[in-house]
C-alpha positions in Angstrom: -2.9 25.7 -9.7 -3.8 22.0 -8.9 -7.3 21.4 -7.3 -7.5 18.8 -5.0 -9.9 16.2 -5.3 -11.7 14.8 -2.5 -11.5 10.8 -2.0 -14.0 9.2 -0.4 -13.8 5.5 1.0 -15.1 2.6 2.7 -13.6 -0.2 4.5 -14.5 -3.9 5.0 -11.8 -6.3 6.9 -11.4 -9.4 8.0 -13.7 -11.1 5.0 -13.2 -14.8 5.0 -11.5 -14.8 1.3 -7.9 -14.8 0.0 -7.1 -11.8 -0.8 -6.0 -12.8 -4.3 -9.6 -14.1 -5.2 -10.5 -10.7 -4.0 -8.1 -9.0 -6.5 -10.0 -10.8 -9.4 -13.1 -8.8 -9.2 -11.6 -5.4 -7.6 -9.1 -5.4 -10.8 -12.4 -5.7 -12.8 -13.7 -2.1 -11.1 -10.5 0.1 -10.8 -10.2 2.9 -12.6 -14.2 2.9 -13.8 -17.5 4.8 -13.2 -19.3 4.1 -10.2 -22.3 2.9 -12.1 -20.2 0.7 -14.2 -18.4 -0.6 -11.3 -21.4 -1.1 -9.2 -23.4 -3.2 -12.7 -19.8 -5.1 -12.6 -19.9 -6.1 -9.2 -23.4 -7.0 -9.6 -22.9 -9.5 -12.2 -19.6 -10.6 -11.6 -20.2 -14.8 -10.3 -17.8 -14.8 -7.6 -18.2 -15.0 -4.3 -16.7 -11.6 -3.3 -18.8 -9.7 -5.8 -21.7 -9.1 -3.7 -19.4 -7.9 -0.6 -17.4 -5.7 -3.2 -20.6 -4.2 -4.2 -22.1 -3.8 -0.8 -18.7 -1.4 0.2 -18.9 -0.1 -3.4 -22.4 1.3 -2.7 -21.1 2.8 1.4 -18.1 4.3 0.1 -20.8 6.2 -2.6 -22.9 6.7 0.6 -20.1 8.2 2.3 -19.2 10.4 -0.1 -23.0 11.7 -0.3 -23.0 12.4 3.9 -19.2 14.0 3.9 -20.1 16.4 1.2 -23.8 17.2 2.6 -21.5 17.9 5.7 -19.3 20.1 4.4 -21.7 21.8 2.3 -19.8 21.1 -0.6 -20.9 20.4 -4.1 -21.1 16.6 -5.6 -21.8 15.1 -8.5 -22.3 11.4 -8.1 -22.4 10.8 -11.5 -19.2 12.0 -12.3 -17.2 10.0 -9.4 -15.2 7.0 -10.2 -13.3 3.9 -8.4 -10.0 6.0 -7.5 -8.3 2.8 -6.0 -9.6 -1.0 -4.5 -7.1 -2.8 -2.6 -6.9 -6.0 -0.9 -4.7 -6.3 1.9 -3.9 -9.6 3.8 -5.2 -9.8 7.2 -4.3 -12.6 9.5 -4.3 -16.1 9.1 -6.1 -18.6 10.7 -4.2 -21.8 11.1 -6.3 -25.3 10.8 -5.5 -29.1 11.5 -6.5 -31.3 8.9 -6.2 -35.4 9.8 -3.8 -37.4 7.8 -3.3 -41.0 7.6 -1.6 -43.0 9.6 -2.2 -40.6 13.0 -0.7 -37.3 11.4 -2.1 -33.8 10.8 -1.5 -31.4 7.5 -1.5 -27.9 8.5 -3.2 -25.2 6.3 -4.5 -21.6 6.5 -7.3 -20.0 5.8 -6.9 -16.5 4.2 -8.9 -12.9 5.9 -8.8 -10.0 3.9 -9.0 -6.5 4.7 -10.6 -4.5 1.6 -10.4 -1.0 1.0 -12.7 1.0 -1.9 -12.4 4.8 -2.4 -14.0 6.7 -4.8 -13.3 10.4 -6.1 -14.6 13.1 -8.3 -13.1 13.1 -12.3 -11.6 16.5 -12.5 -13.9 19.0 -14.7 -13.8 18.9 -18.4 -12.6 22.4 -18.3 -9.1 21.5 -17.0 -8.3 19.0 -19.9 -6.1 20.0 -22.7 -7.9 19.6 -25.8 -5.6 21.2 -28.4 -1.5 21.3 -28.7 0.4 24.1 -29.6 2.3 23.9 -32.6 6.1 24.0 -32.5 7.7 26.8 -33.7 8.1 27.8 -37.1 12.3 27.0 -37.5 13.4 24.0 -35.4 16.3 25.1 -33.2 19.4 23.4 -33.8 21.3 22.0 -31.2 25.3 21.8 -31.0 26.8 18.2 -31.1 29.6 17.1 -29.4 32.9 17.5 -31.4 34.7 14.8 -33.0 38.1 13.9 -31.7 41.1 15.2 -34.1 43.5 12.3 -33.2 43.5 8.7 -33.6 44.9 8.3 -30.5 41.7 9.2 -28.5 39.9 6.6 -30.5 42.1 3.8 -29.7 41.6 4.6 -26.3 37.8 4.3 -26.4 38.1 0.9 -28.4 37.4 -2.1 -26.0 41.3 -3.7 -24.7 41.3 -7.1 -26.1 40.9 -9.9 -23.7 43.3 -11.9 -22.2 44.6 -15.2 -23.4 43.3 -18.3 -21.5 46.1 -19.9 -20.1 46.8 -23.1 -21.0 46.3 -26.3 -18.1 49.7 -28.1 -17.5 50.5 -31.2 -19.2 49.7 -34.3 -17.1 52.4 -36.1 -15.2 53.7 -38.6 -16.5 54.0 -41.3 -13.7 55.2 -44.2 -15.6 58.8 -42.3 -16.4 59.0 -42.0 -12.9 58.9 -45.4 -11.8 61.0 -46.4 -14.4 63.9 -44.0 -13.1 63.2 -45.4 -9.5 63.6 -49.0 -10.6 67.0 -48.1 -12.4 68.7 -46.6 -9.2 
C-alpha cells in the first residue's frame, strides 16, 4: 500500500525573463533538499536566482500553513524540490529603429514559474536488502529447431533484384545518313 505524499507549491508568473534563462538555475535545484536548494539559489549569479529563492522559500511557507491546517505532521527538513518548471507566458512584441526608415521586430520573453516541494518518503519503506534467487535456476524451454532445410531457405533474405540496364543511346548520325540516301 502506496502512501501518498503531499506536494506543496508556489507560483510566480509573468517574470520578465526567458524562460530558458530561468531553466538554468531551476535545473540547478530539482530533485535536491530544500536547504540545499535554497543555499543554491542564494549563490547562484543570475538574475533569476533571487526570484527562484524568494518562491523557493513560499512554496516551504506554504507547505508549513497547509499542514498546520490540516493538523498533519511535517518535517521540513526532510522535504525536497519535487519539480520547478518554467512555462512560457506571453510575449511582448517591441519596435526597434533600423536604418534607412525601417523597424526590426523582437520579443521580450514572460515566464510563468512553478516550484513544489514534497516530503521524501520514510526510511522505513526503502528496500535495503535483496532476496536471494533460489537455490537451482529454473530452466526455460527454447524454441525448437526446424527439421527441414526447407524452412530455413525460407527465412533467408530473397536476393535482390538486378538493376536494369539504361538503353543504349540513339544513334542519330545513322539516321540522317538513311534519309539522305532515299
Amino acid at each position: 500500500m502506496a502512501v501518498e505524499t503531499k506536494e506543496y507549491r508556489a507560483v510566480a508568473k509573468f517574470q520578465r525573463v526567458s524562460p530558458q534563462k530561468a531553466r538554468l538555475v531551476l535545473d540547478l535545484i530539482k530533485g535536491r533538499g530544500v536547504q540545499e536548494a535554497l543555499e543554491t539559489a542564494a549563490f547562484t549569479k543570475k538574475r533569476i536566482a533571487p526570484v527562484i529563492h524568494k518562491l523557493l522559500t513560499s512554496a516551504v511557507d506554504n507547505a508549513k500553513y497547509v499542514s498546520g491546517e490540516q493538523g498533519t505532521d511535517l518535517d521540513v527538513d526532510n522535504l525536497y524540490v519535487k519539480s520547478a518548471i518554467a512555462n512560457d507566458g506571453p510575449r511582448m512584441k517591441r519596435i526597434r529603429p533600423a536604418p534607412m526608415g525601417r523597424a526590426y521586430r523582437y520579443q521580450r520573453r514572460l515566464t510563468h514559474i512553478i516550484v513544489s516541494v514534497a516530503e521524501r518518503g520514510s526510511a522505513s519503506n526503502l528496500v535495503t536488502k535483496v532476496d536471494e534467487p533460489a537455490a537451482e535456476p529454473v530452466e526455460t524451454k527454447s524454441a525448437p529447431k526446424p527439421k527441414s532445410g526447407k524452412a530455413k531457405a525460407a527465412k533467408t533474405a530473397a536476393p535482390k533484384a538486378a538493376t536494369a540496364k539504361k538503353p543504349a543511346a540513339k544513334k542519330t548520325a545513322a539516321k540522317k545518313s538513311t534519309k539522305k540516301e532515299s
